[in-house]
VOGU-3710 file (C-alpha; in Angstrom, 3 decimals, decimal comma):
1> xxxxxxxxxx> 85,662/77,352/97,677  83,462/79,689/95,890  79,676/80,608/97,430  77,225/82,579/96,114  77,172/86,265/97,729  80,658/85,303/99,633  83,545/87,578/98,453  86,483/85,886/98,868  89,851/87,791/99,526  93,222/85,731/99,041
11> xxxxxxxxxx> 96,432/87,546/99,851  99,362/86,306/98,244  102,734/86,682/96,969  102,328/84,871/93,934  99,711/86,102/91,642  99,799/82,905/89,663  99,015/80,889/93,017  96,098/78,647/93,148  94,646/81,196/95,800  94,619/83,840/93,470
21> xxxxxxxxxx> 92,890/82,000/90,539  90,180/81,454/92,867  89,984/84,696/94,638  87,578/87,836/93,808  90,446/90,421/95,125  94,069/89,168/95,383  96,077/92,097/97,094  99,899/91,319/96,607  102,269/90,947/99,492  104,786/89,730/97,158
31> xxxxxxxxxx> 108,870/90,837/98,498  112,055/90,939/96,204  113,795/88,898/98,480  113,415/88,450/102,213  115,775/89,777/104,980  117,744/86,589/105,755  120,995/86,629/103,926  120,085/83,252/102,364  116,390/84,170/101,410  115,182/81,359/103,135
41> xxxxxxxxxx> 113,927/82,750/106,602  110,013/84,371/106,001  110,787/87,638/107,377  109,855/90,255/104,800  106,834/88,294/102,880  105,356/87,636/106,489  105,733/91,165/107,601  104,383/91,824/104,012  101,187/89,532/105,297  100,045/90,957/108,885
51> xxxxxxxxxx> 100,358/94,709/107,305  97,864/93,911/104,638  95,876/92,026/107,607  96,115/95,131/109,436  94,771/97,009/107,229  91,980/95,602/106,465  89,147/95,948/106,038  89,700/98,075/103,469  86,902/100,209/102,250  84,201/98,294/100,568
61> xxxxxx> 83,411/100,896/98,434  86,836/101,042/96,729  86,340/97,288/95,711  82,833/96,832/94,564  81,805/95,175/98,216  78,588/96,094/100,148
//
């Protein structure tokens, strides 16, 4: 997953995920709960997601990038 020079950004809810063991920056999206009554519907954790993707890119300076 990993090349050389290639920063890799994994955003994730779960900063114990696979993703984020492998990642150089791991912003968190993680949510309490989500806005379905039984949790189950993605609502919160994938409005969570497209703000962060959004956002970006963030500046490079504030994350050792170049």
């Amino acid at each position: 997953m990993r090349r050389p020079g290639v920063t890799v950004v994994g955003m994730t809810g779960r900063a114990e995920s696979t993703l984020a063991a492998h990642a150089h920056i791991v912003p968190s999206s993680a949510v309490d709960q989500e806005a379905c009554p039984l949790n189950s519907a993605p609502t919160a954790s994938t409005t969570a997601q497209m703000a962060l993707g959004d956002d970006w890119p963030w500046p490079r300076s504030t994350h050792g990038l170049s």
